[in-house]
Biopython code that builds the backbone (N, CA, C, O; Angstrom):
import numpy as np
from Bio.PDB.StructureBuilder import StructureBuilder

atoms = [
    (1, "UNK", "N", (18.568, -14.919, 19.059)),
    (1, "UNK", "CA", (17.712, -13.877, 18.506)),
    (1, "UNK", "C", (17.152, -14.355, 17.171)),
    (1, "UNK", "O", (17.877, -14.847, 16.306)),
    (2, "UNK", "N", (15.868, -14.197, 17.037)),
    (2, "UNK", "CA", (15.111, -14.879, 15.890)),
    (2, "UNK", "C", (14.847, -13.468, 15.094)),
    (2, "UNK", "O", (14.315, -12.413, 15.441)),
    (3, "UNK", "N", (15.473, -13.930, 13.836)),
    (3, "UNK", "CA", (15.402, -12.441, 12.936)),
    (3, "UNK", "C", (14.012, -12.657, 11.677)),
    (3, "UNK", "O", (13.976, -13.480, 10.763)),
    (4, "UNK", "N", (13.428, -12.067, 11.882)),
    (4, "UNK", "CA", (12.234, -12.207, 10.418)),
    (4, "UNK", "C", (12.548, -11.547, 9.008)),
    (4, "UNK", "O", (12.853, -10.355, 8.975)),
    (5, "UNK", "N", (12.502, -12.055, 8.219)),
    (5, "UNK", "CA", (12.764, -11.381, 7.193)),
    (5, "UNK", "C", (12.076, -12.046, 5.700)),
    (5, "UNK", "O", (11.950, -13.149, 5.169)),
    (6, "UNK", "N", (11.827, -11.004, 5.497)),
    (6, "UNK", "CA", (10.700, -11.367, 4.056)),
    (6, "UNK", "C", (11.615, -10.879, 3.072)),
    (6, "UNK", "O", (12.670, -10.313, 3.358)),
    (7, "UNK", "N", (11.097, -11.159, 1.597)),
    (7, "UNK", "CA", (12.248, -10.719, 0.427)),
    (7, "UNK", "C", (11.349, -9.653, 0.046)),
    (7, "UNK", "O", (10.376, -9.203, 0.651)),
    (8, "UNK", "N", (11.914, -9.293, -1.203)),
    (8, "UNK", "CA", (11.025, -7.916, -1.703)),
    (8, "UNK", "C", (10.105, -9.103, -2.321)),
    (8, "UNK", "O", (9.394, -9.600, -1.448)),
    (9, "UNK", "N", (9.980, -9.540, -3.290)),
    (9, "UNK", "CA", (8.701, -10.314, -4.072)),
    (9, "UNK", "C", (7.522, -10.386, -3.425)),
    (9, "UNK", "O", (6.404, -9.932, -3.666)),
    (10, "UNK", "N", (8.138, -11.270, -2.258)),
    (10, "UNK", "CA", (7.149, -11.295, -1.222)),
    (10, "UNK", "C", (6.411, -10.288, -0.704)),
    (10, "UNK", "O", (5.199, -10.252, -0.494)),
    (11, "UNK", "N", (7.727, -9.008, -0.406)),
    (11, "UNK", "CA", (6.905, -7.917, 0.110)),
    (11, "UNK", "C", (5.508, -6.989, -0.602)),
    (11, "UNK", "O", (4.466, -6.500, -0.165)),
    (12, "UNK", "N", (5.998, -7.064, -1.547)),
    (12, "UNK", "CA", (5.355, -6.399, -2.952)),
    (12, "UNK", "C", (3.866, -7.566, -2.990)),
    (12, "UNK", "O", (2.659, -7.366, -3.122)),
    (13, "UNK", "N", (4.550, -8.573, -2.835)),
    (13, "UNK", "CA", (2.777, -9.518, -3.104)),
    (13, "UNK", "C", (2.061, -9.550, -1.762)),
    (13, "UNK", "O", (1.057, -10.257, -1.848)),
    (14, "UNK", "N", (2.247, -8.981, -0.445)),
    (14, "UNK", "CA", (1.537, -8.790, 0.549)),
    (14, "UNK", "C", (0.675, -7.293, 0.128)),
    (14, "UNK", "O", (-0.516, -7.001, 0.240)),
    (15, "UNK", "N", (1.854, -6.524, -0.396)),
    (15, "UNK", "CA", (1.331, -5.157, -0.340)),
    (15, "UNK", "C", (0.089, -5.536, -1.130)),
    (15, "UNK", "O", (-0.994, -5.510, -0.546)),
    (16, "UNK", "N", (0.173, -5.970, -2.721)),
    (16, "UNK", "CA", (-0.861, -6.330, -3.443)),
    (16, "UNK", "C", (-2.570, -6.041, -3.026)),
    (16, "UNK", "O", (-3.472, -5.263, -3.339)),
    (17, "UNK", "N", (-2.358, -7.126, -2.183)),
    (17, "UNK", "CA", (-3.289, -8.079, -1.292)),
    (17, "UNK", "C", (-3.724, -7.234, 0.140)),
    (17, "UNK", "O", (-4.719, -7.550, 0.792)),
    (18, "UNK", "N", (-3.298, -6.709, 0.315)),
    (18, "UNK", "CA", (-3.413, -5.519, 1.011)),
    (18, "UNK", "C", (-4.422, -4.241, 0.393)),
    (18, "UNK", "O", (-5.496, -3.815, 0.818)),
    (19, "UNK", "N", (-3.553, -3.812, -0.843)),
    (19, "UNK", "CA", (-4.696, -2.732, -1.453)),
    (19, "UNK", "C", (-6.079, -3.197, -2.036)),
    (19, "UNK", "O", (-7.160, -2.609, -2.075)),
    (20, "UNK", "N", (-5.686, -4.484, -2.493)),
    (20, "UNK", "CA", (-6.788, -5.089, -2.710)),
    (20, "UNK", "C", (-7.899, -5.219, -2.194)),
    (20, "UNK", "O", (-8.967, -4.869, -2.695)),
    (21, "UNK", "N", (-7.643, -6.009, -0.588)),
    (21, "UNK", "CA", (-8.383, -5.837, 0.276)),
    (21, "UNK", "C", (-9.351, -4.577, 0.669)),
    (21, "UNK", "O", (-10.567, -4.392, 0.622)),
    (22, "UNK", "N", (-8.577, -4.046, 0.949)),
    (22, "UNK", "CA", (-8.535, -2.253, 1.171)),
    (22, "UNK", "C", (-9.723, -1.588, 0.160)),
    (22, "UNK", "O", (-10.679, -0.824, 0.294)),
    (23, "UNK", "N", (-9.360, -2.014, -0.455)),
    (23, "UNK", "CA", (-10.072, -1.345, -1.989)),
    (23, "UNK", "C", (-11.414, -2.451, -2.323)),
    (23, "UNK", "O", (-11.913, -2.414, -3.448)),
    (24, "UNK", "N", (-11.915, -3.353, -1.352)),
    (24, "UNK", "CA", (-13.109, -4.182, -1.245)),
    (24, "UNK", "C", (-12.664, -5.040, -2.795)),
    (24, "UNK", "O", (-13.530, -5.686, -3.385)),
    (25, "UNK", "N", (-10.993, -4.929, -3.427)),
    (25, "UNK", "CA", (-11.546, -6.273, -4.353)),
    (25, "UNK", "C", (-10.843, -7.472, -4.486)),
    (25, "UNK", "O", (-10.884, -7.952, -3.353)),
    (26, "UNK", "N", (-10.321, -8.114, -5.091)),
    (26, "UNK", "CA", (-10.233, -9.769, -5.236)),
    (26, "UNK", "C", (-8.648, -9.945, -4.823)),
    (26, "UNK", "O", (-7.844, -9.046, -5.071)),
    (27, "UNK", "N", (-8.223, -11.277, -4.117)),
    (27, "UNK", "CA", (-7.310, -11.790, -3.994)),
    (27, "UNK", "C", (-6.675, -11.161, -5.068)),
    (27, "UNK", "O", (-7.289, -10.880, -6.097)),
    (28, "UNK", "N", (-5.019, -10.825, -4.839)),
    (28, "UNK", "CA", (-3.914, -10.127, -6.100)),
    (28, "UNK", "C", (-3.569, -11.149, -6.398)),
    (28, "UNK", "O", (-3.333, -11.878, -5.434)),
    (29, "UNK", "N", (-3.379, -11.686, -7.599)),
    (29, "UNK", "CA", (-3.221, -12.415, -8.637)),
    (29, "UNK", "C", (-1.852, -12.429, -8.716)),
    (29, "UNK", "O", (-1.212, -11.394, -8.528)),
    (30, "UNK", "N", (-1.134, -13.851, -9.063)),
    (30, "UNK", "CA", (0.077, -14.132, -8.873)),
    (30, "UNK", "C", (1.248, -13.330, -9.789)),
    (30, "UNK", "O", (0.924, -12.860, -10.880)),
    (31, "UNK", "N", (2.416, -13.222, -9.359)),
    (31, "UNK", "CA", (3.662, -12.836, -10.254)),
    (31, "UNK", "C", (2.814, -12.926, -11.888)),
    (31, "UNK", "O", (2.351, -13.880, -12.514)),
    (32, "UNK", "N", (2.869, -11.858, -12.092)),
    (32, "UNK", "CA", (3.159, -12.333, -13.941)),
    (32, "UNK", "C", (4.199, -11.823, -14.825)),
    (32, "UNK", "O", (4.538, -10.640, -14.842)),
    (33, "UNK", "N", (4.870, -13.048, -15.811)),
    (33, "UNK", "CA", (5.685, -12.827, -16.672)),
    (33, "UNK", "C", (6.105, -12.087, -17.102)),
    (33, "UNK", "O", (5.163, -11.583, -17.712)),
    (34, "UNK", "N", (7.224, -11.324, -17.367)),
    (34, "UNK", "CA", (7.544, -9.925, -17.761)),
    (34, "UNK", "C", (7.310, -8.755, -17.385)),
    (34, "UNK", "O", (7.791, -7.725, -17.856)),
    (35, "UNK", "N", (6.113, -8.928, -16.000)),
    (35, "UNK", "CA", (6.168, -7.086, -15.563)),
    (35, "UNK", "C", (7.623, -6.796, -14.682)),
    (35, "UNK", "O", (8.359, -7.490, -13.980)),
    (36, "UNK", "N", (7.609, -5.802, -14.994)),
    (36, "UNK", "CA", (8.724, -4.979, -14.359)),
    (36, "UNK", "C", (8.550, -5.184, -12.841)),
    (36, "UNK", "O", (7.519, -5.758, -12.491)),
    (37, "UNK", "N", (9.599, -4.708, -11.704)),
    (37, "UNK", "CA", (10.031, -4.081, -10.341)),
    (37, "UNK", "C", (8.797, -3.317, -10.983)),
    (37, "UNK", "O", (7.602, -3.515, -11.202)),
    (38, "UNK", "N", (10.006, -2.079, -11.207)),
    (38, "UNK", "CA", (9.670, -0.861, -11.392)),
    (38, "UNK", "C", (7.675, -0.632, -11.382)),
    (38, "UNK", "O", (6.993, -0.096, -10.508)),
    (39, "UNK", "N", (7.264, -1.215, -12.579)),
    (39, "UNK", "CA", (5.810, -1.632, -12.862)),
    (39, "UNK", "C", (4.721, -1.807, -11.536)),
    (39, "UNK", "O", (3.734, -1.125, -11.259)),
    (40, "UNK", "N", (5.210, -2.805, -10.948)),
    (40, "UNK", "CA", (4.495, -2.807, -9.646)),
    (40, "UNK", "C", (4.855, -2.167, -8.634)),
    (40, "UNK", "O", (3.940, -1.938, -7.842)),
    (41, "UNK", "N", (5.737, -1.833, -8.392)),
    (41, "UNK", "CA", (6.031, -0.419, -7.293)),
    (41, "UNK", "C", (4.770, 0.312, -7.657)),
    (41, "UNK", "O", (3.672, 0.301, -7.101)),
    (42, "UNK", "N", (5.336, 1.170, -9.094)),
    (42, "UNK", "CA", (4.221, 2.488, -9.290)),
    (42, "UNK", "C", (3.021, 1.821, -9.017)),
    (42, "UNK", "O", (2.521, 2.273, -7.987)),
    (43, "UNK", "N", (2.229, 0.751, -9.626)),
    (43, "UNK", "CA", (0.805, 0.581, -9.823)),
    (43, "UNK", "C", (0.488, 0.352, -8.234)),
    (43, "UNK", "O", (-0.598, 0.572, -7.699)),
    (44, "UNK", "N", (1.685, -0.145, -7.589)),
    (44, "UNK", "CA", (0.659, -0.061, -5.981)),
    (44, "UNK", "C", (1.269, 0.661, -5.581)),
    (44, "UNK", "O", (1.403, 0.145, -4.471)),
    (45, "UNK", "N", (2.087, 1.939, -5.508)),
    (45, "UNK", "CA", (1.714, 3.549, -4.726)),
    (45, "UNK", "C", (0.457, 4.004, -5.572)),
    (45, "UNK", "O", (-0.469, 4.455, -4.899)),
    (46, "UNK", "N", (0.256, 3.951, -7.122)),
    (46, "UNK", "CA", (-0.955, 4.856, -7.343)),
    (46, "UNK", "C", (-2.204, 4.044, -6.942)),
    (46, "UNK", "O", (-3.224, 4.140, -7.624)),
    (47, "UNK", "N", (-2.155, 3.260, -5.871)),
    (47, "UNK", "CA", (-3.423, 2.378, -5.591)),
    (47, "UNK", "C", (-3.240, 3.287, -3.717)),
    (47, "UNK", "O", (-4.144, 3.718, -3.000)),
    (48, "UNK", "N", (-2.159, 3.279, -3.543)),
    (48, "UNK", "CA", (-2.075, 3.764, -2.460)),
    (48, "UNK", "C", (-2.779, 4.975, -2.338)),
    (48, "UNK", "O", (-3.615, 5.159, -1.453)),
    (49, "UNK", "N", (-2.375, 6.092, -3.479)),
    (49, "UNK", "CA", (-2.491, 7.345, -3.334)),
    (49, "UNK", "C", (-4.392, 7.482, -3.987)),
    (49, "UNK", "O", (-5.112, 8.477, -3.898)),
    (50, "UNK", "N", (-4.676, 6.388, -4.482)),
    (50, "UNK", "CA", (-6.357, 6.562, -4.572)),
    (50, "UNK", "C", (-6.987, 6.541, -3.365)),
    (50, "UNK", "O", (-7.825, 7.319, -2.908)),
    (51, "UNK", "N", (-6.437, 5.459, -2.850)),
    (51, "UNK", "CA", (-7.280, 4.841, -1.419)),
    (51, "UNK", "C", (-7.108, 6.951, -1.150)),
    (51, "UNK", "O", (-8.047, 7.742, -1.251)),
    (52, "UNK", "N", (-5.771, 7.278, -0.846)),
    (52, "UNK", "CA", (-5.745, 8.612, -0.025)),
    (52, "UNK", "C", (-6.616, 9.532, -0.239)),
    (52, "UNK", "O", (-7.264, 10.076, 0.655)),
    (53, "UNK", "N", (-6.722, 9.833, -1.689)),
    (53, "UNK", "CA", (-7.687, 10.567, -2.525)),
    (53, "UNK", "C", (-8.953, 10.331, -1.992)),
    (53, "UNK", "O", (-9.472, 11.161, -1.246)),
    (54, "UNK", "N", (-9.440, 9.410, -2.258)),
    (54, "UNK", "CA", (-10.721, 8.970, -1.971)),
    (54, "UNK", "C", (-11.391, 9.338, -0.423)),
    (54, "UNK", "O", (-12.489, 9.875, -0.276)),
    (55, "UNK", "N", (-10.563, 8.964, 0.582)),
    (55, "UNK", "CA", (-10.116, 9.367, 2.107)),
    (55, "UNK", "C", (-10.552, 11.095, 2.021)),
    (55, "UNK", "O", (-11.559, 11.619, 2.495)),
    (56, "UNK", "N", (-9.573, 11.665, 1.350)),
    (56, "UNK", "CA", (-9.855, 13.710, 1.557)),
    (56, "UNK", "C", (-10.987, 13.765, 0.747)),
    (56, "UNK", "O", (-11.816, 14.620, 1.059)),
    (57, "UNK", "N", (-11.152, 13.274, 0.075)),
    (57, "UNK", "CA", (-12.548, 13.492, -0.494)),
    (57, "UNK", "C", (-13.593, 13.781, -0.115)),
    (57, "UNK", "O", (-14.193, 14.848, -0.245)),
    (58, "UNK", "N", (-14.041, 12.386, 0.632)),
    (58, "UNK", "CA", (-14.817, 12.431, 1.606)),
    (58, "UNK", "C", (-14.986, 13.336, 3.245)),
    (58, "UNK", "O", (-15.912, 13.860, 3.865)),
    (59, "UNK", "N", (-13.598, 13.144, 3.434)),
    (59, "UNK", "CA", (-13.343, 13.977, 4.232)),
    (59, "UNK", "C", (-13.768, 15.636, 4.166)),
    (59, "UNK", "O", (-14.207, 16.393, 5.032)),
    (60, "UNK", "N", (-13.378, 15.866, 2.520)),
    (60, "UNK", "CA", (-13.991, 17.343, 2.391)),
    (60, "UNK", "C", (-15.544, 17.556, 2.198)),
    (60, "UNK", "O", (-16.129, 18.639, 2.227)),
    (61, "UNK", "N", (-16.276, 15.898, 1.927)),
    (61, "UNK", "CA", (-17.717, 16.254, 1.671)),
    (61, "UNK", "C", (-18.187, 16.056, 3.064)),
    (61, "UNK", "O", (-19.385, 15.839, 3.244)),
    (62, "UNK", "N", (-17.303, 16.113, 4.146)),
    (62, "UNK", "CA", (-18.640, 15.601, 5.363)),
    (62, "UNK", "C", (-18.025, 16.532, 5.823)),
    (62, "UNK", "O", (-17.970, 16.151, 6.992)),
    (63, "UNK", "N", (-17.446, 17.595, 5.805)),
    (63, "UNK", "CA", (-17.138, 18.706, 6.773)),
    (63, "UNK", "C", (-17.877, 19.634, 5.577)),
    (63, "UNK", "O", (-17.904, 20.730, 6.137)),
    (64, "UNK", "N", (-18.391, 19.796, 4.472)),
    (64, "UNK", "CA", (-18.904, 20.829, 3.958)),
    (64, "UNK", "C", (-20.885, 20.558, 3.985)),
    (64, "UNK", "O", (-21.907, 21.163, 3.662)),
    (65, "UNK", "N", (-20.425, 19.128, 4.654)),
    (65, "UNK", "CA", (-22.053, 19.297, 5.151)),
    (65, "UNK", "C", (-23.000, 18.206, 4.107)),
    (65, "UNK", "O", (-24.213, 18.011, 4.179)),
    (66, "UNK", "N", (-22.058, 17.611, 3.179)),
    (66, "UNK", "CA", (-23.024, 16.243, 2.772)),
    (66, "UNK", "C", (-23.652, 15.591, 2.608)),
    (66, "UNK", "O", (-23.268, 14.733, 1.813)),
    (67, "UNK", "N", (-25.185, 15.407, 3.208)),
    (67, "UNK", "CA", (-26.063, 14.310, 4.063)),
    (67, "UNK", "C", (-25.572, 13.034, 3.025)),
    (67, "UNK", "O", (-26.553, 12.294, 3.105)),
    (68, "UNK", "N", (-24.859, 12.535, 2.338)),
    (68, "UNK", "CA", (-24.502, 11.221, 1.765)),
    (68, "UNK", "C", (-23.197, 10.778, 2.011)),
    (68, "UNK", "O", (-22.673, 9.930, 1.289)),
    (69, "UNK", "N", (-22.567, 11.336, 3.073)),
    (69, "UNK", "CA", (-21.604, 10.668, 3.589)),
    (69, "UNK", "C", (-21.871, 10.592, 4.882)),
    (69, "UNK", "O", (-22.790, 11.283, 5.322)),
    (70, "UNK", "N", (-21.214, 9.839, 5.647)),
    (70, "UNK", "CA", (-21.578, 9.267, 6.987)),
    (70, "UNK", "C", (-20.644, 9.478, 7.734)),
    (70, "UNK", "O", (-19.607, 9.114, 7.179)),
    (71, "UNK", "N", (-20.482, 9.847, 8.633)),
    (71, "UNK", "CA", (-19.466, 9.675, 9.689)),
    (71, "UNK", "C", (-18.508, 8.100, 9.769)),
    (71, "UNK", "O", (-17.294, 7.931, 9.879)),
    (72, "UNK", "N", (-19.694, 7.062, 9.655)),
    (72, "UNK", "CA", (-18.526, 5.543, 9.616)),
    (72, "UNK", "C", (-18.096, 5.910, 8.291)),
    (72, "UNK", "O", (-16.882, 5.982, 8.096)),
    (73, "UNK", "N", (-18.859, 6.143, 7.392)),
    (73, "UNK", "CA", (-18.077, 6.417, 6.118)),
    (73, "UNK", "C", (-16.862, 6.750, 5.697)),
    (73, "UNK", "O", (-16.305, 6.153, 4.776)),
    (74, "UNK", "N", (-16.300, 7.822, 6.393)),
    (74, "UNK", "CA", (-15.739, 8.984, 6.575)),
    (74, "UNK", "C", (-14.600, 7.811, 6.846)),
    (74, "UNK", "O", (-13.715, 7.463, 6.064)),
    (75, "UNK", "N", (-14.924, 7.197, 8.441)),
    (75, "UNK", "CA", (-13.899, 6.868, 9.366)),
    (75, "UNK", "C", (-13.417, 5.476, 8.923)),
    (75, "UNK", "O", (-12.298, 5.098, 9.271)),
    (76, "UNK", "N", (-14.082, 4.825, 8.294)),
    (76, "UNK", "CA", (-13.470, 3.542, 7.824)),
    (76, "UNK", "C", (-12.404, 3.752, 6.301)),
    (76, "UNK", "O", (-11.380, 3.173, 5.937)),
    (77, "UNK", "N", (-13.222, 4.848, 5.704)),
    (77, "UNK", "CA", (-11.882, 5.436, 4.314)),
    (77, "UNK", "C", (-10.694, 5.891, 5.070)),
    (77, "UNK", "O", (-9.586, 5.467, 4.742)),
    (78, "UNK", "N", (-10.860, 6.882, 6.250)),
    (78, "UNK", "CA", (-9.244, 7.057, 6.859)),
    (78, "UNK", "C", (-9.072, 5.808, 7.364)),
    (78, "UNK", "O", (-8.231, 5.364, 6.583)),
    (79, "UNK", "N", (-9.275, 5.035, 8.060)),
    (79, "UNK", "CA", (-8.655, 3.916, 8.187)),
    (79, "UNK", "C", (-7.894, 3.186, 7.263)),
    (79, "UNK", "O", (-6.740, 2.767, 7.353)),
    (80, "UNK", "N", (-8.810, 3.090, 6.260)),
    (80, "UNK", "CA", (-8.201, 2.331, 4.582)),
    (80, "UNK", "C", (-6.932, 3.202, 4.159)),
    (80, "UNK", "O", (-5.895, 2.602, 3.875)),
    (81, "UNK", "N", (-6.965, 4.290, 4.118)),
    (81, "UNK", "CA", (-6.489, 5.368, 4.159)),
    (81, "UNK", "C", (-4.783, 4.961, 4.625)),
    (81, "UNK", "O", (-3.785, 4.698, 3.954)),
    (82, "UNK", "N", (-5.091, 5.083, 6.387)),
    (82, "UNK", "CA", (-3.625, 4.505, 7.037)),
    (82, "UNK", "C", (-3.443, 3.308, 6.820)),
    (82, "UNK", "O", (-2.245, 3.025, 6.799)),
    (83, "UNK", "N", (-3.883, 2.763, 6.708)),
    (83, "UNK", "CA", (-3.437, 1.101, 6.600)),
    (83, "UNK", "C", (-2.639, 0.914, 5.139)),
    (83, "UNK", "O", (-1.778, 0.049, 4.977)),
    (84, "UNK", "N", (-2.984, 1.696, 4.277)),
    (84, "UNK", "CA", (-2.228, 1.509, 2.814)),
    (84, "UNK", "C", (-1.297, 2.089, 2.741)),
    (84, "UNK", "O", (-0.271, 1.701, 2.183)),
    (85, "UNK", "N", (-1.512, 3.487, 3.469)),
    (85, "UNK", "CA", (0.016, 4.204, 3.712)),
    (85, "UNK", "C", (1.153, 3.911, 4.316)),
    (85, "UNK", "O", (2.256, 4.233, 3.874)),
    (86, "UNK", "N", (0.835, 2.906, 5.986)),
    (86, "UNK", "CA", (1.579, 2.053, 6.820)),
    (86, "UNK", "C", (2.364, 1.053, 5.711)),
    (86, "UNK", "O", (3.593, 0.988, 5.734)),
    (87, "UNK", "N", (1.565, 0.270, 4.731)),
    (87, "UNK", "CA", (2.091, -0.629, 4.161)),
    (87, "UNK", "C", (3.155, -0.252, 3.342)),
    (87, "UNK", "O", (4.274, -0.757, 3.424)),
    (88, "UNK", "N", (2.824, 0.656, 2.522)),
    (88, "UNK", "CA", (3.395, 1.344, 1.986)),
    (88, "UNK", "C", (4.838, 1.926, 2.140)),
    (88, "UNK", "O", (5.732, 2.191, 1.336)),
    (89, "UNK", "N", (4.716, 2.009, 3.383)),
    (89, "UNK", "CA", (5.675, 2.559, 3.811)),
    (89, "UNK", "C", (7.315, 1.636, 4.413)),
    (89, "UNK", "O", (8.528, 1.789, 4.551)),
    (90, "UNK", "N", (6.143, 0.617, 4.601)),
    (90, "UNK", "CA", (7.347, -0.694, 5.582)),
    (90, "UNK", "C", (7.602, -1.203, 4.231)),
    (90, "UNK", "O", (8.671, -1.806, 4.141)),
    (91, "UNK", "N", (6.694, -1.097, 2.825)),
    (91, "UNK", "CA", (7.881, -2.007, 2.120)),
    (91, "UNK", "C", (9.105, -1.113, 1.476)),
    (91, "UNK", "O", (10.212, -1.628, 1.319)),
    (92, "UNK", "N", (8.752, 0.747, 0.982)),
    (92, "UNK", "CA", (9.945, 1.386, 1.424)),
    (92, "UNK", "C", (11.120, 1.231, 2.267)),
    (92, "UNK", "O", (12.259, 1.519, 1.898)),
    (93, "UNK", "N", (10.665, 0.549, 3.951)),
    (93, "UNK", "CA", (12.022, 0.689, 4.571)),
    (93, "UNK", "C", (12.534, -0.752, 4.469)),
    (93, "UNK", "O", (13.568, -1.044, 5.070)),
    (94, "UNK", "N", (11.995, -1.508, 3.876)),
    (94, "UNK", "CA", (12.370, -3.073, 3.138)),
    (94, "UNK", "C", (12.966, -2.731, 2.266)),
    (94, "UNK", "O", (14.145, -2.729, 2.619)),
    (95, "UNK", "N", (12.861, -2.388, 1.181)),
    (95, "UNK", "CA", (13.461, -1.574, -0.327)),
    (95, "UNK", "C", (15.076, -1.270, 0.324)),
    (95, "UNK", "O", (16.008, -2.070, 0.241)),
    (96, "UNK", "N", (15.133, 0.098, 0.987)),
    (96, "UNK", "CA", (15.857, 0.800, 1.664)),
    (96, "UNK", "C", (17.067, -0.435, 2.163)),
    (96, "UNK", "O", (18.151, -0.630, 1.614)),
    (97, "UNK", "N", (16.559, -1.092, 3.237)),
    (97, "UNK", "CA", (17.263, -1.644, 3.952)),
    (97, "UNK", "C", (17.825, -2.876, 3.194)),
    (97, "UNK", "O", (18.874, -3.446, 3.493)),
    (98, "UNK", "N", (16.912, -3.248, 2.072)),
    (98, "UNK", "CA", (17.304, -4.444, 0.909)),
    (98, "UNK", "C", (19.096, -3.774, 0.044)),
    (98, "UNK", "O", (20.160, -4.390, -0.004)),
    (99, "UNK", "N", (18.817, -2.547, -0.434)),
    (99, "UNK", "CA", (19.654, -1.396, -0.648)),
    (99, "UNK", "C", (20.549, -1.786, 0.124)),
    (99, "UNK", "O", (21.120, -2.859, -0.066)),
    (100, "UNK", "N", (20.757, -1.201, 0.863)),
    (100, "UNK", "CA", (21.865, -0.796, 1.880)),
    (100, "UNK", "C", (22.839, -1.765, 2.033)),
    (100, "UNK", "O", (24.026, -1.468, 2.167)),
    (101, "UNK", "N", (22.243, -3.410, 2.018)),
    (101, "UNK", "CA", (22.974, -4.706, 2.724)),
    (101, "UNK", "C", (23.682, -4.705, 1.354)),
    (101, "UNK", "O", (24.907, -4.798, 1.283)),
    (102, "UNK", "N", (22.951, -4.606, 0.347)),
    (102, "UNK", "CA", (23.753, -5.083, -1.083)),
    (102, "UNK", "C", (25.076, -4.400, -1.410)),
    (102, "UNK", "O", (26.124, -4.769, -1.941)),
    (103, "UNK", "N", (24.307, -2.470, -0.523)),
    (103, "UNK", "CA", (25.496, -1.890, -1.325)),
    (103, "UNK", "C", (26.617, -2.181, -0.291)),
    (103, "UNK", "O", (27.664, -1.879, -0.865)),
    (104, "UNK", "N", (26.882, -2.601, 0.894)),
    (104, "UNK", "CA", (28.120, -3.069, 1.920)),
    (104, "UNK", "C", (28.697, -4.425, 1.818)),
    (104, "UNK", "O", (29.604, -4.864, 2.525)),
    (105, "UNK", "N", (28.016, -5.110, 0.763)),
    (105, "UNK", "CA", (28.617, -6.565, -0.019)),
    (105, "UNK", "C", (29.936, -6.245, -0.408)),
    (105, "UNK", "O", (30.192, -5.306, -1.162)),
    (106, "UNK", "N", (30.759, -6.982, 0.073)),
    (106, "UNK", "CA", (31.967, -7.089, -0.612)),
    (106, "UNK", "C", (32.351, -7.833, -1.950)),
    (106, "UNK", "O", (32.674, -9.021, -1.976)),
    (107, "UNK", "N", (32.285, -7.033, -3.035)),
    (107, "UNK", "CA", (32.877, -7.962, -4.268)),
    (107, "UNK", "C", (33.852, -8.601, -4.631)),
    (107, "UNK", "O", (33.842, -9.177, -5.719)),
]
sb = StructureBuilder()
sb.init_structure("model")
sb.init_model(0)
sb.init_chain("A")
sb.init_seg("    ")
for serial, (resi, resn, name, xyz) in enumerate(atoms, 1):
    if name == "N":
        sb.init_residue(resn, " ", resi, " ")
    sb.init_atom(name, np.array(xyz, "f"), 0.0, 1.0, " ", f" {name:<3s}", serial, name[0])
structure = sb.get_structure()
């Protein structure tokens, strides 16, 4: 049985690169010196929760009748939408499951 497994660093620099994408901008830029865990968690959920924002937004201007939003419009922001949330979410159950092995380590 071939097991895959990524570390958190890693996970966190896919996510990056991911919202990035997502968000139409530039390759995420490598580890830097002294930021926190903590630091990049928050800054990519609140990248997450824009993409979302941005998503109902629109969503509320093309059901109230709009003519400057578009239907692909609409449907490619929910897409962006799930795709950041999906990510989002698997590096949570990475986190989680990173958790769990450490805390059943025997000291």
């Amino acid at each position: 049985m071939v097991e895959n497994s990524i570390s958190a660093s890693e996970l966190l620099h896919r996510l990056r690169e991911l919202s990035n994408r997502v968000e139409g901008g530039l390759e995420a830029p490598g580890p830097r010196p002294g930021v926190e865990f903590s630091e990049l968690l928050r800054t990519s959920l609140e990248r997450v929760n824009a993409v979302q924002q941005t998503a109902a937004g629109l969503g509320r201007a093309y059901e109230l009748g709009d003519p400057a939003v578009s239907l692909t419009d609409l449907s490619i922001a929910m897409q962006k939408s799930s795709l950041a949330f999906q990510a989002a979410t698997q590096v949570r159950n990475k986190l989680v499951a990173a958790y769990q092995e450490i805390m059943s380590m025997q000291v």
